[in-house]
N, C-alpha and C positions, 0 to 999 in steps of 0.2 A: 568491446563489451564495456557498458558501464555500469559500475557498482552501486546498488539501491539498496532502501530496507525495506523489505516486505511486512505487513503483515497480517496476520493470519491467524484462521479461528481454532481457539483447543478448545477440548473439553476433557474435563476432570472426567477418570474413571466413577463408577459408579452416582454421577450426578448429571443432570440435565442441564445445570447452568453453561452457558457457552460463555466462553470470553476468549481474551488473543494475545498473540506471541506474537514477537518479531525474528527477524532473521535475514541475513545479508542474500541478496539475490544479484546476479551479472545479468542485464539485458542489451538485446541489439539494438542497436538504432532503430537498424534497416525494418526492423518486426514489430516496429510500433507503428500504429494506424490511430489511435484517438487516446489523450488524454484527459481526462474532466475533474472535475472535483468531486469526491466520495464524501456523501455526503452523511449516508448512514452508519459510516466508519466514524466520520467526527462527532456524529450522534451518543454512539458505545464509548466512546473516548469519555465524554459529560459523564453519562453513568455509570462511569468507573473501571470497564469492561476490558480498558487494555494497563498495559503494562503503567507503575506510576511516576516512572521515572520520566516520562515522555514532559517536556515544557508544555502550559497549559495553554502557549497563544499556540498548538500546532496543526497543521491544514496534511490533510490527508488526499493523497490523486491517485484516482484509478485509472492502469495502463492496457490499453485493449491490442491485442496483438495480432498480426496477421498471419498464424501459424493452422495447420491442417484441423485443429479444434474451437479455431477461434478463442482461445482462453482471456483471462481477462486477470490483472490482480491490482492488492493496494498497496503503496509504499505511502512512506514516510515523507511528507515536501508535500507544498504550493504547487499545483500545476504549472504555476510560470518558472518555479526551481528545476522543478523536474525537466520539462523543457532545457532549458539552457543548459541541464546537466546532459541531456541526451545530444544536445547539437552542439557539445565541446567548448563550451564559453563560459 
């Protein structure tokens, strides 16, 4: 299992605005099928939408996984980090 950060959309009780959280997620290797770069995440990052501690040169990749939902989500890292963190190097 290797340790990512996700993340992910809140929304404030009684308001419409969306924005997002992060949080540490463990993934398999073995259950990754496609990584790309999130693009509409790096989007929301511009206008302000996630967390502001985040460094502002930072790339966002979405990880598609081969589990019985097909689920999909976004961490923190360059597709090419993320890679190399999932293949151990």
């Amino acid at each position: 299992m290797i340790p990512l950060t996700e993340v992910y959309k809140t929304q404030q009780p009684g308001s419409d605005e969306k924005t997002y959280s992060l949080r540490q997620v463990m993934i398999s290797p073995q259950l990754v099928s496609l990584i790309r770069e999130d693009d509409k995440i790096e989007d929301c990052f511009k206008r302000g939408l996630l967390p502001k501690n985040l460094d502002k040169r930072q790339k966002f990749s979405k990880i598609h996984l081969t589990s019985l939902n097909n689920s999909s989500l976004t961490v923190v890292g360059d597709m090419f980090l993320i890679c190399k963190k999932l293949l151990g190097g």
